[in-house]
N, CA, C, O and CB atoms as a CASP TS submission, in Angstrom:
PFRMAT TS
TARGET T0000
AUTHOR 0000-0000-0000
METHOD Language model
MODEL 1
PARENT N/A
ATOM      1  N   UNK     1     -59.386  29.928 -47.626  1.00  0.00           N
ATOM      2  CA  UNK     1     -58.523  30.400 -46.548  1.00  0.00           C
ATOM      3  C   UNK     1     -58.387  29.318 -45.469  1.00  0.00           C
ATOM      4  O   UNK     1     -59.330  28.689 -44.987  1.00  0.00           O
ATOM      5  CB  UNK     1     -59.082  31.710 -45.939  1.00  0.00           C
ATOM      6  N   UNK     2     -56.887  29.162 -45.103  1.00  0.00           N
ATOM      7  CA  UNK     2     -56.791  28.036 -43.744  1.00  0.00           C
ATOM      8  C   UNK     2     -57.599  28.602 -42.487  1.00  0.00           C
ATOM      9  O   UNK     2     -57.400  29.755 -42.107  1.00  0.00           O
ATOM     10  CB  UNK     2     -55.027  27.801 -43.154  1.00  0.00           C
ATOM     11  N   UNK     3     -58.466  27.805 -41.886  1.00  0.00           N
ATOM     12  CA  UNK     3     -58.779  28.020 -40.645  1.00  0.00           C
ATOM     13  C   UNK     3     -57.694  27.994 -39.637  1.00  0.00           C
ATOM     14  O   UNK     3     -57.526  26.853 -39.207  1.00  0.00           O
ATOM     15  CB  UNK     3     -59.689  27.189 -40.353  1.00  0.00           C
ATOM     16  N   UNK     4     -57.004  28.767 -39.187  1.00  0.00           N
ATOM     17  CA  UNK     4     -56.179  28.629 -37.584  1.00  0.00           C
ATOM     18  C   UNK     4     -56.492  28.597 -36.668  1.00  0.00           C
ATOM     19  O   UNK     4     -55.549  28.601 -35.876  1.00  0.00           O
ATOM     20  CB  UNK     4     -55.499  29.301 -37.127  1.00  0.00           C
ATOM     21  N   UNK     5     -57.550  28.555 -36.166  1.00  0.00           N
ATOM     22  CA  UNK     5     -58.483  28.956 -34.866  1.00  0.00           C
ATOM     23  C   UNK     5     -58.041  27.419 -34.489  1.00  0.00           C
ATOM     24  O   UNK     5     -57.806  26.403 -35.143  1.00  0.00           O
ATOM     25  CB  UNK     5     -60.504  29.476 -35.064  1.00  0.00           C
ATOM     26  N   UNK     6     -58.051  27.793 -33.018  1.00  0.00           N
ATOM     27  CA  UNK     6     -57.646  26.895 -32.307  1.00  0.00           C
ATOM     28  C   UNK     6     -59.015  25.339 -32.146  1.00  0.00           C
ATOM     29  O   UNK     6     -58.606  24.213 -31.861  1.00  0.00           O
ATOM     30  CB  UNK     6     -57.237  27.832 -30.908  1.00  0.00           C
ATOM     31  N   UNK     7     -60.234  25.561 -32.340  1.00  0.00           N
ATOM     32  CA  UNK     7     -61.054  24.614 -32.769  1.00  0.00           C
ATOM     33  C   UNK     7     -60.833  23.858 -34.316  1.00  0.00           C
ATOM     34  O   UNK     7     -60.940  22.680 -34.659  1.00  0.00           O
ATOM     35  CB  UNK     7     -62.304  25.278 -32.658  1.00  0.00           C
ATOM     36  N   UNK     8     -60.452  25.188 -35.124  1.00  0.00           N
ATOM     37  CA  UNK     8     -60.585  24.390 -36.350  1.00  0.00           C
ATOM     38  C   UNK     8     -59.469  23.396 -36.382  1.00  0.00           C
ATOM     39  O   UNK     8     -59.607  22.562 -37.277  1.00  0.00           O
ATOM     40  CB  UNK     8     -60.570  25.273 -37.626  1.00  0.00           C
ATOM     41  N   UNK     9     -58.504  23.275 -35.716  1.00  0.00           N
ATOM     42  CA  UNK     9     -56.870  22.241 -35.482  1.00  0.00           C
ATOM     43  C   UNK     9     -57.396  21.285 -34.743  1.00  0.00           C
ATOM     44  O   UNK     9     -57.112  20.131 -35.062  1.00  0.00           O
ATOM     45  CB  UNK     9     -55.342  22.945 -34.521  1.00  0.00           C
ATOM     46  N   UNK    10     -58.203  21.492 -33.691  1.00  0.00           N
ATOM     47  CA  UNK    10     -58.343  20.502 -32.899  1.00  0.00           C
ATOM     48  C   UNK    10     -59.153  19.310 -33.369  1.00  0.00           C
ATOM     49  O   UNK    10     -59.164  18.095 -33.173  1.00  0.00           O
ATOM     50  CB  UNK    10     -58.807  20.996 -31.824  1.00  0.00           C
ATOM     51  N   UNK    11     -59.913  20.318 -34.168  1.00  0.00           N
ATOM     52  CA  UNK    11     -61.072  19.054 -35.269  1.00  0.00           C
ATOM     53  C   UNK    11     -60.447  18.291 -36.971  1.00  0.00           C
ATOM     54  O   UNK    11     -61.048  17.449 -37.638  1.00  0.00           O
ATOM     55  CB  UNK    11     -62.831  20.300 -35.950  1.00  0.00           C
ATOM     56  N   UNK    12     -59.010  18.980 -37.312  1.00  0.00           N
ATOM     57  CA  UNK    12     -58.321  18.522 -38.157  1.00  0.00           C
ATOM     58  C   UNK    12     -57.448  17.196 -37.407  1.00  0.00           C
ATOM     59  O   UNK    12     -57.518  16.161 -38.069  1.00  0.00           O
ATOM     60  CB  UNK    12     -57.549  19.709 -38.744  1.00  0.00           C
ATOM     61  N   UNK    13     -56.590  17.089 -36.039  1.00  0.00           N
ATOM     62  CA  UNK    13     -55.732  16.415 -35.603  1.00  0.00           C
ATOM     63  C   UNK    13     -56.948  15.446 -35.434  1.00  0.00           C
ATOM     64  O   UNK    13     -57.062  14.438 -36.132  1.00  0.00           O
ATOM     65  CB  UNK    13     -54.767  16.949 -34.486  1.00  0.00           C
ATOM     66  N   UNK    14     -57.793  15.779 -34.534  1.00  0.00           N
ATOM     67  CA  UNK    14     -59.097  14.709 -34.252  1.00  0.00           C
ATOM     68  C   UNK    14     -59.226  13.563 -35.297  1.00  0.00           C
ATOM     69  O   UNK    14     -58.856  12.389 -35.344  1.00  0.00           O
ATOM     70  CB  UNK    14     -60.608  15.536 -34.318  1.00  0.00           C
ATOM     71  N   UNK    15     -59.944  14.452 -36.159  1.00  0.00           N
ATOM     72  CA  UNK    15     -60.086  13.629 -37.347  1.00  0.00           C
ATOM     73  C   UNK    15     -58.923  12.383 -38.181  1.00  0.00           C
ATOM     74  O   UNK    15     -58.975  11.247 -38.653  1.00  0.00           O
ATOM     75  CB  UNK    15     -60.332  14.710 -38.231  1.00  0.00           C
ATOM     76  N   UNK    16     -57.898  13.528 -37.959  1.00  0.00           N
ATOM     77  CA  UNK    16     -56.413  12.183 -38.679  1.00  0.00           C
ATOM     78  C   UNK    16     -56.233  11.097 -37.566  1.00  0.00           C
ATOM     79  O   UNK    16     -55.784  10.025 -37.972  1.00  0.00           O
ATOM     80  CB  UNK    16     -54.339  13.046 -38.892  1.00  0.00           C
ATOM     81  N   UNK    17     -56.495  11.192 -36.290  1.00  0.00           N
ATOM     82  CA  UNK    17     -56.841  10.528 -35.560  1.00  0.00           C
ATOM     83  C   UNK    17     -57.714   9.218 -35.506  1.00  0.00           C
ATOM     84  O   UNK    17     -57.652   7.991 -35.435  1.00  0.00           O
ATOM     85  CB  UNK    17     -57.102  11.219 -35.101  1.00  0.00           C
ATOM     86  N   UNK    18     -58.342  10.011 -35.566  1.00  0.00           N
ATOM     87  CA  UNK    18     -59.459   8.874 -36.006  1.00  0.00           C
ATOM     88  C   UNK    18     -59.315   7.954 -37.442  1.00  0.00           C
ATOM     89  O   UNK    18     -59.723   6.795 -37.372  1.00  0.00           O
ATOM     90  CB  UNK    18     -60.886   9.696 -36.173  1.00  0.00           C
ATOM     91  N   UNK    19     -58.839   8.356 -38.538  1.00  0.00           N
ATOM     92  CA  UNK    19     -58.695   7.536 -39.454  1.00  0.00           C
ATOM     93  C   UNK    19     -57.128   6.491 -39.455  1.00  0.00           C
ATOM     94  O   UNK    19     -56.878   5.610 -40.277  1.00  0.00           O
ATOM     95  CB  UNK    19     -58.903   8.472 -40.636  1.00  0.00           C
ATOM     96  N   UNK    20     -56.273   6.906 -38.323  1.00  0.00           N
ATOM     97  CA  UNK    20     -55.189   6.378 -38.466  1.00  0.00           C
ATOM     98  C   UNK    20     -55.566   4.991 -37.288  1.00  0.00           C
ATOM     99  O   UNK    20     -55.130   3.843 -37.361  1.00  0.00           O
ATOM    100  CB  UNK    20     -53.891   7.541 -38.192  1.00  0.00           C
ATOM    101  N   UNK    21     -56.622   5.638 -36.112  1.00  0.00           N
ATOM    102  CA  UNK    21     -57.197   4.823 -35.605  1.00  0.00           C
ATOM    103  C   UNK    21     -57.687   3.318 -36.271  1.00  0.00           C
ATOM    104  O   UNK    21     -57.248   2.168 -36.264  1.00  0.00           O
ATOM    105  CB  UNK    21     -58.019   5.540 -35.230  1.00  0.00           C
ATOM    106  N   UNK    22     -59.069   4.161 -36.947  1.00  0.00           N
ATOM    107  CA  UNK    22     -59.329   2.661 -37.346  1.00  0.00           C
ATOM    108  C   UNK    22     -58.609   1.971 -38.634  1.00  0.00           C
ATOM    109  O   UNK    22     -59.356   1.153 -39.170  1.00  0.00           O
ATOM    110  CB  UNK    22     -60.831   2.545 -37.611  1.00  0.00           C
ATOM    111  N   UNK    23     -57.157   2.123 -39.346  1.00  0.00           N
ATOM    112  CA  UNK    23     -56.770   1.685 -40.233  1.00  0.00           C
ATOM    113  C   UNK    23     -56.209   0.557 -39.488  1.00  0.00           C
ATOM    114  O   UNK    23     -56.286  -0.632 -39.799  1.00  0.00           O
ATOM    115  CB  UNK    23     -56.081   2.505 -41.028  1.00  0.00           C
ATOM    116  N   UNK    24     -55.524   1.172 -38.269  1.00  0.00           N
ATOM    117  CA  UNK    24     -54.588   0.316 -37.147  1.00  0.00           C
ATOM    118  C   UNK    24     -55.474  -1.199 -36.960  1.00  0.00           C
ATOM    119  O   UNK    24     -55.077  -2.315 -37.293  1.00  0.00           O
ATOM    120  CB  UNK    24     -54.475   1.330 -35.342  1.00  0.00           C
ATOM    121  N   UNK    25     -56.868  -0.816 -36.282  1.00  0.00           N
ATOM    122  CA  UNK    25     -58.235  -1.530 -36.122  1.00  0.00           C
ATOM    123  C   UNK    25     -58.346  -2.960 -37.456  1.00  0.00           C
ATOM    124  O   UNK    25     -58.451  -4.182 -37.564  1.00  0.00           O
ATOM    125  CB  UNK    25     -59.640  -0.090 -36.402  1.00  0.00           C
ATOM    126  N   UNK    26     -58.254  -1.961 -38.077  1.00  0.00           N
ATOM    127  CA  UNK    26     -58.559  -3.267 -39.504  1.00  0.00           C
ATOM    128  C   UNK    26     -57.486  -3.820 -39.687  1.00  0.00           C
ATOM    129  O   UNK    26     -57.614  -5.012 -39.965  1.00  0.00           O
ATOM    130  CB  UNK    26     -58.991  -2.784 -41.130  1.00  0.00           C
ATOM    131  N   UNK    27     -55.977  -3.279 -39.631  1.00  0.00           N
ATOM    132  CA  UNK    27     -54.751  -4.285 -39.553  1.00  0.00           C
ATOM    133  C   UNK    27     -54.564  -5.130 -38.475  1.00  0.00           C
ATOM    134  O   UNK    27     -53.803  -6.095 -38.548  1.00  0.00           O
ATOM    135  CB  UNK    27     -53.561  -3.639 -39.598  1.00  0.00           C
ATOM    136  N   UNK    28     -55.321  -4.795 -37.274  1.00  0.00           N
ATOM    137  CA  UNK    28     -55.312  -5.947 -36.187  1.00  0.00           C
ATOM    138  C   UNK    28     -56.018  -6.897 -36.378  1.00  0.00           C
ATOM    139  O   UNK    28     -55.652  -8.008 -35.993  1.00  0.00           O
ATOM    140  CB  UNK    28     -55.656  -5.641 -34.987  1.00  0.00           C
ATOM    141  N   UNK    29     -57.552  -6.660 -37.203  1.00  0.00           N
ATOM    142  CA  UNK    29     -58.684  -7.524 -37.404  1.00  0.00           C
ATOM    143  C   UNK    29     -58.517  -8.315 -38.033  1.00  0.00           C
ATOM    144  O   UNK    29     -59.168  -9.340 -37.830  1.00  0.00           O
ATOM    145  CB  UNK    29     -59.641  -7.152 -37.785  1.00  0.00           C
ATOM    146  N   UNK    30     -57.151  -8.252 -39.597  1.00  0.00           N
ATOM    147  CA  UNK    30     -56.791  -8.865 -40.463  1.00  0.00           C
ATOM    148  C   UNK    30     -55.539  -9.976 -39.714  1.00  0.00           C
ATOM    149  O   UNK    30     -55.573 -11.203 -39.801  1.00  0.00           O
ATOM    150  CB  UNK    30     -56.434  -7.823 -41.575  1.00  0.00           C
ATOM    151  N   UNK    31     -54.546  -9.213 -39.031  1.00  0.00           N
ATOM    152  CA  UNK    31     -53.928 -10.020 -38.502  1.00  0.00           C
ATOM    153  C   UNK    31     -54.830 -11.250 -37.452  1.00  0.00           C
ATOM    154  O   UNK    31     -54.795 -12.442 -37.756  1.00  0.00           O
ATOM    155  CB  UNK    31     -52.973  -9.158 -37.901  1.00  0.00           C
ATOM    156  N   UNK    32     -55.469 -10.839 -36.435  1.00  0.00           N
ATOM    157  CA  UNK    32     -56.404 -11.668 -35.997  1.00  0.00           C
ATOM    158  C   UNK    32     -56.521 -12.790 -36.709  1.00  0.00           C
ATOM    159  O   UNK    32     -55.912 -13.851 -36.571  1.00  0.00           O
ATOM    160  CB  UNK    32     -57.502 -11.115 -35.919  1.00  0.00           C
ATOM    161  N   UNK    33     -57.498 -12.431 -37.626  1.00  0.00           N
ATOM    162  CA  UNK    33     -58.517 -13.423 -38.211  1.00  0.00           C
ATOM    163  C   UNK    33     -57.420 -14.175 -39.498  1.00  0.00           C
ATOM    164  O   UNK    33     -57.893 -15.083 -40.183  1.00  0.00           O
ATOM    165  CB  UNK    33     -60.176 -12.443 -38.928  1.00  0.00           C
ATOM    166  N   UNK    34     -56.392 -13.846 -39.663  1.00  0.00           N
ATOM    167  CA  UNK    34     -55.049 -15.037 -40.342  1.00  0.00           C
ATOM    168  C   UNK    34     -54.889 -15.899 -39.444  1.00  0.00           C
ATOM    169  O   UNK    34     -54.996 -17.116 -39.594  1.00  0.00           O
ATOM    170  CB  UNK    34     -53.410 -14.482 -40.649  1.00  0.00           C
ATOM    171  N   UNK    35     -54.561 -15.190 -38.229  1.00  0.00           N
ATOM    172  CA  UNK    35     -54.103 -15.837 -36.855  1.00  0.00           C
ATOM    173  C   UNK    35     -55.205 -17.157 -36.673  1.00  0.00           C
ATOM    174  O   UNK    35     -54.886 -18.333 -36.499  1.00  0.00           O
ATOM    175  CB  UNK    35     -54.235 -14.559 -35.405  1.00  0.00           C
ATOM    176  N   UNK    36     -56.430 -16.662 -36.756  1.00  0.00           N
ATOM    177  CA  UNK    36     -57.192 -17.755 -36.571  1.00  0.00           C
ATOM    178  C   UNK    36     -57.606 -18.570 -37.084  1.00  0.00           C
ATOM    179  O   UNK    36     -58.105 -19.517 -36.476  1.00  0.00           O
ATOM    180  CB  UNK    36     -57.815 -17.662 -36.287  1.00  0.00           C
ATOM    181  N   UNK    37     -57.536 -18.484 -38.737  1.00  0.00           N
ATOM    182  CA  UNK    37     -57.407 -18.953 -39.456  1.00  0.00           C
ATOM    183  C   UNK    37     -56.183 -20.431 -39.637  1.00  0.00           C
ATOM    184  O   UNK    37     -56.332 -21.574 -40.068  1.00  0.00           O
ATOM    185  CB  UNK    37     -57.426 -17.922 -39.990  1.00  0.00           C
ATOM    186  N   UNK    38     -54.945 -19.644 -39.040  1.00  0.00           N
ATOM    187  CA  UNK    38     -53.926 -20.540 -39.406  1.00  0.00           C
ATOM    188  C   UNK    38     -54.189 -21.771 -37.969  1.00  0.00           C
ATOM    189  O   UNK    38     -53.597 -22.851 -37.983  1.00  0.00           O
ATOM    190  CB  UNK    38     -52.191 -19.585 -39.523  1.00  0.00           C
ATOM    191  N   UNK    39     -54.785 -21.528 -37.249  1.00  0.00           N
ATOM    192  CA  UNK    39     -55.029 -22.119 -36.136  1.00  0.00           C
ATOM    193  C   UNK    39     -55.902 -23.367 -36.613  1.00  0.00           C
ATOM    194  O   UNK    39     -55.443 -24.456 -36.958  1.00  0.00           O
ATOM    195  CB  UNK    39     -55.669 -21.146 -35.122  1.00  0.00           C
ATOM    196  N   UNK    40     -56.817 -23.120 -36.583  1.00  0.00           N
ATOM    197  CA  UNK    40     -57.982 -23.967 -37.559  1.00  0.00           C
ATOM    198  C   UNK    40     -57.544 -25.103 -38.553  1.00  0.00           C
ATOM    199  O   UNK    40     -58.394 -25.923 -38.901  1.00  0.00           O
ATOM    200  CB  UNK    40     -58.725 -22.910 -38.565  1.00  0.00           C
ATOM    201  N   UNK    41     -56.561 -25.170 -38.913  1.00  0.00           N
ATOM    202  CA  UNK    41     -56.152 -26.014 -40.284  1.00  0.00           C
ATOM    203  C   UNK    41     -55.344 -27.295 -39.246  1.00  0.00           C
ATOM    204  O   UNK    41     -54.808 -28.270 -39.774  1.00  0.00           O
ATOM    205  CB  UNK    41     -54.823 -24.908 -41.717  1.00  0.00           C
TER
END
């Protein structure tokens, strides 16, 4: 059964949150570290 309760949403959005968070995180880290990379040469 779906939880609707207004906690159980808040801890579903949270969560997608958080993983869209740190995907963003690791595409900056990657861009970064090309960036610094291409610098270096």
């Amino acid at each position: 059964m779906g939880d609707k309760s207004p906690k159980a949403t808040q801890k579903k959005s949270g969560q997608k949150q958080a993983k869209a968070t740190s995907a963003s995180q690791k595409k900056n880290a990657a861009v970064a570290a090309k960036q610094v990379a291409g610098k270096k040469k």
